[in-house]
N, C-alpha and C positions, 0 to 999 in steps of 0.2 A: 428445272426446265432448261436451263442453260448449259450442263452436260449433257440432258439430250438432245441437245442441238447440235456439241457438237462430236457425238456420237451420231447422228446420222451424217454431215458433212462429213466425217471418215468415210463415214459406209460408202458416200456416194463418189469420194475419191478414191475410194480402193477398186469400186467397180471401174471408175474413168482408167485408173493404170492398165487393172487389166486386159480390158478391150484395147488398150493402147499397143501395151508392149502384144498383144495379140495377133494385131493387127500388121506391125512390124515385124515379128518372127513369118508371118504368113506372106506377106512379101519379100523376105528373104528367102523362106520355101521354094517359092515360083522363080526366083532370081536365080538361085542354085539348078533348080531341074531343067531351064531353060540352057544355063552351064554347062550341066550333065550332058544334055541332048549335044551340043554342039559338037563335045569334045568323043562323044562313041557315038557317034551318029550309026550305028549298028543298033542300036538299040532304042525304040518304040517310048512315045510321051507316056504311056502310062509306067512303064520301068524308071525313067525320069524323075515323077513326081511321085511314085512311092520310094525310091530312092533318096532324094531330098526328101523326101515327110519325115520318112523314119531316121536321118540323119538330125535336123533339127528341133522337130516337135517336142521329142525328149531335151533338148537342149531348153527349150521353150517353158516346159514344166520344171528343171531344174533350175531355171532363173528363180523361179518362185524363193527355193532354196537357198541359193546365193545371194538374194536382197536378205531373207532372214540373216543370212552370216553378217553381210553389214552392216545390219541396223544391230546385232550383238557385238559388234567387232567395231565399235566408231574407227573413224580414223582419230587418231591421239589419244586414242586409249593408252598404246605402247607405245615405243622407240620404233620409228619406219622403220629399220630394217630388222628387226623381228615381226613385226606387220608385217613385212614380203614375205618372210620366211615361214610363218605360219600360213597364209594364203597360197606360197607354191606348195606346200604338202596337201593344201584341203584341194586344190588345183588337179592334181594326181588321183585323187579319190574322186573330186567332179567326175573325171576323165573315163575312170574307169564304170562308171557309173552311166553315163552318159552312154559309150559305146558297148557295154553290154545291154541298156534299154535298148536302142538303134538296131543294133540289128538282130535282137531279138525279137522285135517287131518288124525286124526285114523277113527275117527266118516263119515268123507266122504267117505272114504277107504272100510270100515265094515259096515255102518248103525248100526243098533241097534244091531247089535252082538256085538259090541266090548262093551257092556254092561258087558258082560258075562266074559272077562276078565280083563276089568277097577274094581277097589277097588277105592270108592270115601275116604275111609280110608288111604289108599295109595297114594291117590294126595294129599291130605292135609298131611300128615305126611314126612316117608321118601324121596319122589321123591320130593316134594317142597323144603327139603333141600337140594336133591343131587344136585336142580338146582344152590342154591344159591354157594354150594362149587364147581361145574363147572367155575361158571362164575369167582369165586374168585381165580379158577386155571389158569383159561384163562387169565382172568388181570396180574396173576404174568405172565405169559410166554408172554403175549403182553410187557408188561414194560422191561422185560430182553432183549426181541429182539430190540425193542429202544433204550435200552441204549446201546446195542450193537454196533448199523450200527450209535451212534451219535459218539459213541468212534471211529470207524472206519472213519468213516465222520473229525474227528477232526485228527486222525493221518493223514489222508490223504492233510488237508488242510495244517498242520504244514509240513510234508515232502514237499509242493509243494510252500512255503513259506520257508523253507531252499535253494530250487534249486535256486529263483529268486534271494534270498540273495548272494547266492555262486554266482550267475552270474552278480551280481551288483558287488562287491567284484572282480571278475574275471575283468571285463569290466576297473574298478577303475586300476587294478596294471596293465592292457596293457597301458590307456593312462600313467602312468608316464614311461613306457618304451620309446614310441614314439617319444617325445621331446628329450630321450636320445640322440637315436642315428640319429637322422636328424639334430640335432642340430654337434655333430662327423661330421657328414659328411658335412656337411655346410661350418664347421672349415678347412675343406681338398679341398674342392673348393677353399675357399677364398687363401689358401697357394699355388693353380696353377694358379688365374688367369694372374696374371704376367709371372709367368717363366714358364707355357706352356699353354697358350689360348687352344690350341688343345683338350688336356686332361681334360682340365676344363671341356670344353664342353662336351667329351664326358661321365664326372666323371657326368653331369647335366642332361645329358639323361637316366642314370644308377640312381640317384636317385628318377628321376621321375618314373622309373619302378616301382622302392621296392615302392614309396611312394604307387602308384597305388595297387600293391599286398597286403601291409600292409593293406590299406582303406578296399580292398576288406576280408581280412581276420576280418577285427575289432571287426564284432558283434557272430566269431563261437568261441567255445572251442574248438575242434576238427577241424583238416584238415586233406587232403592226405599228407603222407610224400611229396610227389614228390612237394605239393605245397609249403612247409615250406624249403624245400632243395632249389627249385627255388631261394626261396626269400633271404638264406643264401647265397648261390653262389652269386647273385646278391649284397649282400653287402660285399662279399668278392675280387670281382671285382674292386669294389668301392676304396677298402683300398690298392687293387695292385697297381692300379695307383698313389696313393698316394707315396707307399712306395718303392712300385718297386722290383730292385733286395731283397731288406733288407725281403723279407716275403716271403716264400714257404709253400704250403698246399700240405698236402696230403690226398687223399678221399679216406675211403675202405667202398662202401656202398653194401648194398644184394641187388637186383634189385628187387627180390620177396616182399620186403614190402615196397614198394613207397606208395602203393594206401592205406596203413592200417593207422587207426585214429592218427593224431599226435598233443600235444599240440602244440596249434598257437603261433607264437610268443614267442619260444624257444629254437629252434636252432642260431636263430641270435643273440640274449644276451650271448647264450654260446662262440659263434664264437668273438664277441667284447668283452666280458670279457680278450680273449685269445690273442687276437689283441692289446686291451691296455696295459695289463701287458706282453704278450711276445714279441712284435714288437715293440709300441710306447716307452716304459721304458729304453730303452736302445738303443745304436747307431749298434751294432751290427748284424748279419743277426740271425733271428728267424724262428722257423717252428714249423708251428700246422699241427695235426694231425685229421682227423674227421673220426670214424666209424661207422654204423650204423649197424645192424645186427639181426638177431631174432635166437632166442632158449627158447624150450619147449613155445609156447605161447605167450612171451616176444619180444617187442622190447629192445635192448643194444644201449645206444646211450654213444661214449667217446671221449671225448675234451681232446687233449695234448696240450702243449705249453711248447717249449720252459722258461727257466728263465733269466733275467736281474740281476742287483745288490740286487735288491728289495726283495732277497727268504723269509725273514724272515718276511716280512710285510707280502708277500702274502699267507702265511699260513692262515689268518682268511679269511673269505667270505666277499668280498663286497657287495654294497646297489643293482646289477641288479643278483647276486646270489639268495641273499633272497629275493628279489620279486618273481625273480624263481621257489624257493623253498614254499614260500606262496601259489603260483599259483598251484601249483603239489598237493597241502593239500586240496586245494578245489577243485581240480577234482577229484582224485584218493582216496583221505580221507587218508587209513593208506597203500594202497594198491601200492606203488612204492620206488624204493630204491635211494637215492640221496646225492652222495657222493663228498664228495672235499678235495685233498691229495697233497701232494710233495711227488714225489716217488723218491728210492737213486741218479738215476742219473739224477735228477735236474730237472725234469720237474712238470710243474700242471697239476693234472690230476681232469678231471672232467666227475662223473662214472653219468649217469642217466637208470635205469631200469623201464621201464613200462608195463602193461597187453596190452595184444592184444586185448581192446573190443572196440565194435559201440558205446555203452552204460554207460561210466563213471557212471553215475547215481545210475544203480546198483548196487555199489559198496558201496551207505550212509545204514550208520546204522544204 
């Protein structure tokens, strides 16, 4: 299906040239017989433009010709100056080629009048050459537009060869997320099934959700917030049971941007980040804070947390930050701001800003 895709895209850019360079030989036509006319003003618009027709139009159908030679003949195929040198002999042959179609179809045109304005001085002389620098003008402007749409052809395959990369890349830093935190939660079943069977179970039914949502997220870059928030509450559920009274959340989300693009598999590393250093680290009761919000175009996403004894260690970024932060480089490129702080009164703050688009992509440079 995908060669005949793009086997019609050909098709439909061979017709586009056509009519193009058609179009432009046909205005050259009119530009010439106009010429004509001025310079023998003796001689009537209709001798004009069959005079230009049949001067050109063969020129028009030989181009056909001479793009074949250059799409056989790259340029660097050879040494340029045997490249000229083969081109001025095929040059020669165009030429002659060219003005025996011309006015051969002047000669059909006229019959033996166009005796009367044909110079057999004049075909052997000037107009034999003009052919051969035609065709040597048209080769260059064939070989510039090739080399053009191969450069084009190549930046297109290189941009489309970064995306797979970024998305192999992308693919690589979720699965080491994955084991993280199933592997967390594994450790929090095993620590209820004794001292409360109940909660185990149901801490077993709660994992099997996220696992499911996770799988289902695995192969997009982008989700609906509302799908990523899902899957966060669902691991924050997870960890209530666990901890119980010792954990309180508080949500301040905009309800208008549920449905807008969210990186997958980033709100809950944010959430466990917050969970292990401001609940698990210390015996005491913690509370995270989660906001979600938009202005001017942006999503604002801010993780607070409580601190333990640990403030000074947790000033650097842990290993599921900077996978975080890796992931956000290869969707966004330079285009998101992502911040991690201790503000005065004790907490971790972690700032993440992103664009409002369908389309990350647009965004590589």
């Amino acid at each position: 299906m995908q060669d005949e895709g793009h086997i019609s895209n050909r098709g439909v850019h061979r017709k586009s040239d056509f009519l193009h360079g058609f179009l432009i030989w046909t205005l050259w036509v009119l530009f010439y017989a106009v010429f004509f006319k001025i310079q023998t003003s003796g001689h009537s618009w209709v001798v004009a433009l069959i005079s230009s027709a049949t001067s050109y139009y063969p020129f028009a159908l030989l181009s056909i010709l001479i793009w074949i030679i250059c799409r056989k003949i790259p340029f660097g195929m050879m040494p340029v100056p045997v490249l000229c040198i083969v081109h001025f002999f095929i040059s020669i042959v165009v030429s002659i080629l060219w003005l025996g179609i011309s006015f051969g179809m002047w000669y059909l045109a006229e019959g033996k009048a166009m005796l009367n304005y044909a110079e057999l001085r004049a075909i052997v002389g000037w107009q034999f050459l003009f052919g051969m620098i035609t065709y040597l003008l048209i080769a260059g402007i064939f070989y510039t537009i090739i080399y053009y749409r191969q450069y084009r052809e190549k930046q297109l395959e290189e941009a489309e060869l970064k995306l797979l990369m970024r998305d192999a890349q992308l693919k690589a830093l979720k699965m080491q997320i994955h084991p993280h935190f199933f592997f967390n939660s594994l450790n929090s079943i095993n620590a209820l099934v004794t001292r409360n069977p109940k909660q185990a179970r149901e801490m077993i039914a709660k994992v099997s959700d996220l696992l499911r949502l996770s799988l289902e997220s695995r192969d997009k870059m982008l989700v609906p917030l509302r799908e990523e928030l899902e899957l966060a509450r669902l691991y924050l559920d997870i960890e209530r049971i666990r901890f119980r009274d010792r954990m309180e959340v508080q949500e301040e989300v905009d309800d208008d941007i549920l449905d807008v693009p969210f990186p997958a598999m980033v709100l809950q590393p944010l959430l466990e980040n917050a969970v292990i250093h401001g609940i698990s680290a210390h015996r005491g009761k913690g509370h995270i804070r989660l906001t979600l919000k938009s202005y001017n175009h942006r999503v604002y996403c801010h993780v607070s947390n409580t601190m333990g004894k640990q403030k000074s260690e947790r000033s650097k970024r842990g290993t599921g930050l900077d996978n975080i932060h890796r992931r956000l480089d290869l969707i966004y490129s330079r285009h998101y701001d992502f911040h991690t702080f201790l503000s005065e009164s004790g907490r971790f703050d972690v700032k993440l800003v992103i664009p409002m688009m369908e389309n990350p992509h647009s965004l590589i440079s």
